[in-house]
PDB file of N, CA, C and O in Angstrom, chain B, residues numbered from 101:
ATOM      1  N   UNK B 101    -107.700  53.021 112.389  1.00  0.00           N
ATOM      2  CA  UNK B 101    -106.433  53.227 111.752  1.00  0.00           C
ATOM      3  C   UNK B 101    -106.232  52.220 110.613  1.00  0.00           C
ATOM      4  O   UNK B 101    -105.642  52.499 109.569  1.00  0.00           O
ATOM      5  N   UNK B 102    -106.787  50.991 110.907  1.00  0.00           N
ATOM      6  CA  UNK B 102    -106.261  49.987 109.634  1.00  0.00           C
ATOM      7  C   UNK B 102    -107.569  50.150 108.632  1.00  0.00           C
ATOM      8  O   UNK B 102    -107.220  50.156 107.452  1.00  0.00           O
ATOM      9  N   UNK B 103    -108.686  50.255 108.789  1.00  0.00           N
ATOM     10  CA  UNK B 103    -109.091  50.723 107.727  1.00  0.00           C
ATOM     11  C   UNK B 103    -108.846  52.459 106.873  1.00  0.00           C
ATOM     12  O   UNK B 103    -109.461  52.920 105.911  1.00  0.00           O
ATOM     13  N   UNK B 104    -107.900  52.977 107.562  1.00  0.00           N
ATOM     14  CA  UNK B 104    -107.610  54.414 106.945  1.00  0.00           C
ATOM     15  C   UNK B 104    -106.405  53.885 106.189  1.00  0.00           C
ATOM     16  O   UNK B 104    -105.976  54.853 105.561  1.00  0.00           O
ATOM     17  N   UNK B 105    -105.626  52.795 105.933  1.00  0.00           N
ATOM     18  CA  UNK B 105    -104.600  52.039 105.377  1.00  0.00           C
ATOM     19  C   UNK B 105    -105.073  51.260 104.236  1.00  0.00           C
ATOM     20  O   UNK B 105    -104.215  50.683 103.568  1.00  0.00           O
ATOM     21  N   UNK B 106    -106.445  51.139 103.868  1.00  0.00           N
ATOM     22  CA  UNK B 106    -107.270  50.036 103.207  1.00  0.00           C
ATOM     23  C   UNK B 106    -107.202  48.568 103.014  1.00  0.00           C
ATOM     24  O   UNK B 106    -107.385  47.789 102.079  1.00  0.00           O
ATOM     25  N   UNK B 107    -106.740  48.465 104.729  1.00  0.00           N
ATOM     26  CA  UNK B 107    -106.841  47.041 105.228  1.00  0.00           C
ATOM     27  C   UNK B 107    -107.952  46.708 105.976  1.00  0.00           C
ATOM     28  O   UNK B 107    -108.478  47.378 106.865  1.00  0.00           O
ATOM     29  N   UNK B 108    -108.339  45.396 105.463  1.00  0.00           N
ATOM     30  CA  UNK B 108    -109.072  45.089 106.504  1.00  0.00           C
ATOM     31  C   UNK B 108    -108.700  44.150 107.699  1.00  0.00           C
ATOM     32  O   UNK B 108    -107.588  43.633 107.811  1.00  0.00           O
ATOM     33  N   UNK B 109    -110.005  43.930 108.817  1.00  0.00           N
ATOM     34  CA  UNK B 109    -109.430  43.590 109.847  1.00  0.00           C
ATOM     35  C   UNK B 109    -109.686  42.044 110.108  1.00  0.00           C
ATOM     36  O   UNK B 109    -110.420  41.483 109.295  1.00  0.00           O
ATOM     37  N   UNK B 110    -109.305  41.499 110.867  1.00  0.00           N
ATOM     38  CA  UNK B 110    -109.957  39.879 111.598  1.00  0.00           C
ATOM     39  C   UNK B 110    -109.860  39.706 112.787  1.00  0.00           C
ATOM     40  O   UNK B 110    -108.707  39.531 113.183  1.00  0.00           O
ATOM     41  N   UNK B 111    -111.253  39.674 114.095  1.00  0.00           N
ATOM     42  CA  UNK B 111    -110.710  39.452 115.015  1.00  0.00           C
ATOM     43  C   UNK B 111    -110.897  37.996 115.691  1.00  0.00           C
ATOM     44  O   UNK B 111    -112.029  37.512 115.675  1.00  0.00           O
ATOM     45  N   UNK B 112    -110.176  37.506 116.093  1.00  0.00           N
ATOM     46  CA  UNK B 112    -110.168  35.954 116.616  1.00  0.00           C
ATOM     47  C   UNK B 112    -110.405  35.791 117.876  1.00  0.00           C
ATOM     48  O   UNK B 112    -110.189  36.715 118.661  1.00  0.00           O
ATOM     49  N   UNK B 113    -110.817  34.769 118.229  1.00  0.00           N
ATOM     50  CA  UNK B 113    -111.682  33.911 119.324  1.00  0.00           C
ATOM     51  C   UNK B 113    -112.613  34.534 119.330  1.00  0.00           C
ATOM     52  O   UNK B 113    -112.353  35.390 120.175  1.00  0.00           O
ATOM     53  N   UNK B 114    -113.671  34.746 118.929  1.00  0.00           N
ATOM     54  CA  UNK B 114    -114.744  35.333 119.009  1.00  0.00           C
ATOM     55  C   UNK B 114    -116.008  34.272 119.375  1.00  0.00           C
ATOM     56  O   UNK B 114    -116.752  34.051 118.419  1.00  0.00           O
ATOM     57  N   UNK B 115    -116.347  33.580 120.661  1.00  0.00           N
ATOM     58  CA  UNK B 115    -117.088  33.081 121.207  1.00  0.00           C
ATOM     59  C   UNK B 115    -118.057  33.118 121.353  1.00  0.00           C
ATOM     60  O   UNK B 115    -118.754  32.113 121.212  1.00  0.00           O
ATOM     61  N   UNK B 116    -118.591  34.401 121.732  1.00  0.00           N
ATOM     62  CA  UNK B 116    -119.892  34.620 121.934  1.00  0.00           C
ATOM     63  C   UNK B 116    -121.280  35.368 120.732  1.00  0.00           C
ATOM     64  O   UNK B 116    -120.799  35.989 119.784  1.00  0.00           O
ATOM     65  N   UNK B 117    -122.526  35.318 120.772  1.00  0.00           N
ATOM     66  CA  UNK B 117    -122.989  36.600 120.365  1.00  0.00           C
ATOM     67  C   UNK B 117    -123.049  37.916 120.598  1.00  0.00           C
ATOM     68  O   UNK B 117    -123.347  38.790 119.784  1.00  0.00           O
ATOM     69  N   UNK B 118    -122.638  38.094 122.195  1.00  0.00           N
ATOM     70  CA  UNK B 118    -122.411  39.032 122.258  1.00  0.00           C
ATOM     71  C   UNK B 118    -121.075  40.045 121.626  1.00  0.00           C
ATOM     72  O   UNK B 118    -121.065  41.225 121.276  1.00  0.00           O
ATOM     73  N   UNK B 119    -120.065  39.063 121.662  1.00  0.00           N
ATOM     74  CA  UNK B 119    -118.890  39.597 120.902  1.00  0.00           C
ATOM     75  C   UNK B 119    -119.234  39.768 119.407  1.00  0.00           C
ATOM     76  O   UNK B 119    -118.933  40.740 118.714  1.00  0.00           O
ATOM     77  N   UNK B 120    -119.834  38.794 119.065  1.00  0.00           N
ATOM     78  CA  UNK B 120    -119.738  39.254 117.385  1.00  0.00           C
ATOM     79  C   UNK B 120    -120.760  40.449 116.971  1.00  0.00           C
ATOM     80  O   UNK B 120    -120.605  41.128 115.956  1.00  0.00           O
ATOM     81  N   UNK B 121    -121.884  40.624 117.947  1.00  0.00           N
ATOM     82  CA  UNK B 121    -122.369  41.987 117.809  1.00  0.00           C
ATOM     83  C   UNK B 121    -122.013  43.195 118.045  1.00  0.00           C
ATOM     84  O   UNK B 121    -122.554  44.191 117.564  1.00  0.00           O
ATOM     85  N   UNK B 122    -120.694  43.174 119.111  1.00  0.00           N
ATOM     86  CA  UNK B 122    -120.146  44.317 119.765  1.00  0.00           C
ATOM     87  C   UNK B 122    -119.257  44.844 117.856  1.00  0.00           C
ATOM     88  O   UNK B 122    -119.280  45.960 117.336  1.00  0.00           O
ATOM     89  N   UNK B 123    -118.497  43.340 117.208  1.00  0.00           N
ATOM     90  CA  UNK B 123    -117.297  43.829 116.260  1.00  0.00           C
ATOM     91  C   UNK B 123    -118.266  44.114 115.665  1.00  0.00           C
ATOM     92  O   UNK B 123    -117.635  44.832 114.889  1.00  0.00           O
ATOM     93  N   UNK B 124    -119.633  44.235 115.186  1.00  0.00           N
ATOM     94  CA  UNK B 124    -120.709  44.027 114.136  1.00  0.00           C
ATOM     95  C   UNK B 124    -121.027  45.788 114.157  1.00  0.00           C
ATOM     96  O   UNK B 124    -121.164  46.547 113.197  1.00  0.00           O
ATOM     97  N   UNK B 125    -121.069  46.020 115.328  1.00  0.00           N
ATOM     98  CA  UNK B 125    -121.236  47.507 115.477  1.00  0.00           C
ATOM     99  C   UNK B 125    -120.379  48.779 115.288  1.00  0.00           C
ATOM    100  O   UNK B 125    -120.568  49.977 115.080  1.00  0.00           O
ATOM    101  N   UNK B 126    -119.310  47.901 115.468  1.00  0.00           N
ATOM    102  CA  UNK B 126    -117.559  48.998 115.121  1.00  0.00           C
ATOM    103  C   UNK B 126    -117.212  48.526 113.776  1.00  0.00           C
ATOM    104  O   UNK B 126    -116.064  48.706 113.370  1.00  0.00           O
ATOM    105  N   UNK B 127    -118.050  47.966 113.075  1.00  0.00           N
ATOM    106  CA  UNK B 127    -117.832  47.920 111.746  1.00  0.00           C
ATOM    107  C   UNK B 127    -116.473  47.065 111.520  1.00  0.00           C
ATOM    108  O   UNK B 127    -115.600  47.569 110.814  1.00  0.00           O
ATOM    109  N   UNK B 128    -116.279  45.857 112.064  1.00  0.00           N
ATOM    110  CA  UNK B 128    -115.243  44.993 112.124  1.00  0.00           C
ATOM    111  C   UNK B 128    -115.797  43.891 110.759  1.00  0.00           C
ATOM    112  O   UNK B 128    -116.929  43.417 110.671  1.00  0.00           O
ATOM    113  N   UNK B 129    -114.645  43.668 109.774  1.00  0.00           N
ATOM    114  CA  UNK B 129    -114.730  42.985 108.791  1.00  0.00           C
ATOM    115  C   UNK B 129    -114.647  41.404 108.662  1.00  0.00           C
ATOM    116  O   UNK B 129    -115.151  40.835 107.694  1.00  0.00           O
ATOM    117  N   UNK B 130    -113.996  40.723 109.669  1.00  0.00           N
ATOM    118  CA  UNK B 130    -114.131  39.562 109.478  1.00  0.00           C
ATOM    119  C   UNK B 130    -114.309  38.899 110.812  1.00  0.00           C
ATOM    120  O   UNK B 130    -114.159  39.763 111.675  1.00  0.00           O
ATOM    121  N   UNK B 131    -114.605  37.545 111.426  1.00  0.00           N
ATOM    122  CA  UNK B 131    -114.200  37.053 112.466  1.00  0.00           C
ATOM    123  C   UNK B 131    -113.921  35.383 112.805  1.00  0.00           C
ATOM    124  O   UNK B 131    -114.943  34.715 112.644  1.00  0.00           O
ATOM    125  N   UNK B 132    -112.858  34.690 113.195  1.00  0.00           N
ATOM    126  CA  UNK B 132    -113.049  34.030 113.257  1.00  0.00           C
ATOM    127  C   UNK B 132    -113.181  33.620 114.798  1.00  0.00           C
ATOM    128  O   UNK B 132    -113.156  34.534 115.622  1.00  0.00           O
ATOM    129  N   UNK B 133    -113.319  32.310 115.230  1.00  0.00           N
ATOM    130  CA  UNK B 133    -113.393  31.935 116.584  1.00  0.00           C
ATOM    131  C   UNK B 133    -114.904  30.542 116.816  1.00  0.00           C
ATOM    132  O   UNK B 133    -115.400  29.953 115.856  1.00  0.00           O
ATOM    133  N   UNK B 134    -115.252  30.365 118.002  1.00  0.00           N
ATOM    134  CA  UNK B 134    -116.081  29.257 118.208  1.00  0.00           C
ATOM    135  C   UNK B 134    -117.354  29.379 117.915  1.00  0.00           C
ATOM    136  O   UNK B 134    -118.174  28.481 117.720  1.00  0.00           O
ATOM    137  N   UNK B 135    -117.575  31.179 117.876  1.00  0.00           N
ATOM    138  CA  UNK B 135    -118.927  31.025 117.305  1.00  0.00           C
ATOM    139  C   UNK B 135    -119.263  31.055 116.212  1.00  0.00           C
ATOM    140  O   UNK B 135    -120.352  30.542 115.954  1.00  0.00           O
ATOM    141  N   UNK B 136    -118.346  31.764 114.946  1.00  0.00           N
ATOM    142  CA  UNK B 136    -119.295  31.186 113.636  1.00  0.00           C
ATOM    143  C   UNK B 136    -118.754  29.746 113.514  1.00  0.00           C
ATOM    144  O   UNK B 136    -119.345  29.088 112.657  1.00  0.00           O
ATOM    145  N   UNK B 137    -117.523  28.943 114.337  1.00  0.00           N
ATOM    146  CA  UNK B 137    -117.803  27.590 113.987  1.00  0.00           C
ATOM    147  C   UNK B 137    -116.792  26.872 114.545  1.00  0.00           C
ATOM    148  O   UNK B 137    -115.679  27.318 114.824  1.00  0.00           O
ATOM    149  N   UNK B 138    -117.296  25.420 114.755  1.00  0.00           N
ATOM    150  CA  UNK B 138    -115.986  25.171 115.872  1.00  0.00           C
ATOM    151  C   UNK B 138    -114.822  24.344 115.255  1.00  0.00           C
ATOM    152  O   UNK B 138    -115.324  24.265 114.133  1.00  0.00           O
ATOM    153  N   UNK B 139    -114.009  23.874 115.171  1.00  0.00           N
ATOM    154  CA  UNK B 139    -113.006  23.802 114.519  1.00  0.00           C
ATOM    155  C   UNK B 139    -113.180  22.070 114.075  1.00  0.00           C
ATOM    156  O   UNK B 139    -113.475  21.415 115.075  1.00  0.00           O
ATOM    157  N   UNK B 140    -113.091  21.438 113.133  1.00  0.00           N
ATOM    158  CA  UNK B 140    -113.343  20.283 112.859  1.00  0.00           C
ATOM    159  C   UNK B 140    -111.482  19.923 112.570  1.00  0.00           C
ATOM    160  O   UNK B 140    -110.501  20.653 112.711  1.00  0.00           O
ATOM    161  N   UNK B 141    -111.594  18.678 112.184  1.00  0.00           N
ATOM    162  CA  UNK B 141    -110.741  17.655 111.637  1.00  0.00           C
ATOM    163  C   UNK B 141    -110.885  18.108 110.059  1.00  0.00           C
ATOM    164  O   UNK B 141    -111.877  18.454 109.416  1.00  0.00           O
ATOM    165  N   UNK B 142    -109.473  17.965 109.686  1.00  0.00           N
ATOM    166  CA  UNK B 142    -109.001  18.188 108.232  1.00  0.00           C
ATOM    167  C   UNK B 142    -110.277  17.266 107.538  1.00  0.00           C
ATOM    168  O   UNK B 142    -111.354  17.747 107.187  1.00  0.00           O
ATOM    169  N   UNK B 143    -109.983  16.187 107.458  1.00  0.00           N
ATOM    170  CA  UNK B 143    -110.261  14.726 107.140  1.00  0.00           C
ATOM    171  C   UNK B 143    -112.234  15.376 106.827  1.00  0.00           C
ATOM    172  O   UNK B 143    -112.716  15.169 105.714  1.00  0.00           O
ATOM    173  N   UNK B 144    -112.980  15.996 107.771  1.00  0.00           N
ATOM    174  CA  UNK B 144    -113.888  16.564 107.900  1.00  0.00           C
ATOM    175  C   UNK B 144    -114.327  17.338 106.628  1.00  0.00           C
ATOM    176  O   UNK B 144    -115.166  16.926 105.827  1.00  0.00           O
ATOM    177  N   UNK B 145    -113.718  18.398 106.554  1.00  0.00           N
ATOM    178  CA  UNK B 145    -113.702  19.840 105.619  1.00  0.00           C
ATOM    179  C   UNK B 145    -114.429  19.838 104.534  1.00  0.00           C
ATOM    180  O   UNK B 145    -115.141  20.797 104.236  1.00  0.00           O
ATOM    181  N   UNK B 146    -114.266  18.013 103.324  1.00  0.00           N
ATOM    182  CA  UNK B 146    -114.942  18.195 102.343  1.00  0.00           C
ATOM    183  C   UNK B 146    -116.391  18.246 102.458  1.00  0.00           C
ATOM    184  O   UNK B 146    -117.162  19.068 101.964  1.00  0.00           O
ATOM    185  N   UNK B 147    -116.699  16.981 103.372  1.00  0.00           N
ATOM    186  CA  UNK B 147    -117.937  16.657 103.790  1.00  0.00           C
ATOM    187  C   UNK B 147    -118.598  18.088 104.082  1.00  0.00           C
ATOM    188  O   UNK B 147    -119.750  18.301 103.705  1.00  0.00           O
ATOM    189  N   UNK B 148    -117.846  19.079 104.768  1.00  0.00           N
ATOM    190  CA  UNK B 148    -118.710  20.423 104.801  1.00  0.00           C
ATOM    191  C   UNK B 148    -119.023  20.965 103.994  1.00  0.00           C
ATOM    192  O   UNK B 148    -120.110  21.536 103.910  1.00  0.00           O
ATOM    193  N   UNK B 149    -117.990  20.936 103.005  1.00  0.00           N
ATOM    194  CA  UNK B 149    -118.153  21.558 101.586  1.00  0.00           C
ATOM    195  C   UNK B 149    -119.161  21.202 100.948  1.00  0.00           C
ATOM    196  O   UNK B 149    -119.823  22.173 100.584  1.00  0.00           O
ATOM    197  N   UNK B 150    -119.638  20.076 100.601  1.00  0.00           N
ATOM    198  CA  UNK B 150    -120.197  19.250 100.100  1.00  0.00           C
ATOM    199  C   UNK B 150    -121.887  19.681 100.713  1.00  0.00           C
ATOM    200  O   UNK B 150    -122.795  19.995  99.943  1.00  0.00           O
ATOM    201  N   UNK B 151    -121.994  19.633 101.761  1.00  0.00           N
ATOM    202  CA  UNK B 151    -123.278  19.911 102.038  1.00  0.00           C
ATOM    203  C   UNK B 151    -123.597  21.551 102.302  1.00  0.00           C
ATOM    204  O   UNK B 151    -124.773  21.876 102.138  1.00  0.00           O
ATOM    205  N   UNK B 152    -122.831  22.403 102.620  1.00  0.00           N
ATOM    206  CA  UNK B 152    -122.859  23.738 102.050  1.00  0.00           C
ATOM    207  C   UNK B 152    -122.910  24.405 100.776  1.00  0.00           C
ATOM    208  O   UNK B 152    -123.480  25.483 100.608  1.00  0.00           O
ATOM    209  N   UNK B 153    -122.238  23.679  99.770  1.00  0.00           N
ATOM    210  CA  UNK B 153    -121.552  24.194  98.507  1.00  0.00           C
ATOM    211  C   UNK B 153    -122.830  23.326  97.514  1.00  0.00           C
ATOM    212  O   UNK B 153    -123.376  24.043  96.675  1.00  0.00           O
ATOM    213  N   UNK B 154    -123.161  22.292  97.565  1.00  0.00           N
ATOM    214  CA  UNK B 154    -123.914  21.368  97.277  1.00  0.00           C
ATOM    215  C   UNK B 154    -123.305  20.233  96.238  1.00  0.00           C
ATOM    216  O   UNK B 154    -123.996  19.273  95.898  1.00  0.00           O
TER     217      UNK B 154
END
């Protein structure tokens, strides 16, 4: 239904691999939760940037 609206979706806590393969298969658009990453300190964030982003 929400993509027949041309929204997309996000589903949260998504923990496992098995969960993110189940949304991976119903064609689910975003996800957040512990498995793509676990939640850091503000103070943190650039330092990620920084070695991701380069």
């Amino acid at each position: 239904m929400v993509k027949s609206l041309g929204c997309e979706t996000v589903a949260g806590d998504v923990e496992t691999r098995e969960q993110f393969e189940y949304l991976k298969s119903v064609d689910g658009d975003n996800i957040q939760g512990y498995f793509p990453g676990k939640p850091i300190p503000s103070g943190e964030v650039g330092k990620l940037l920084q070695k991701t982003v380069g």
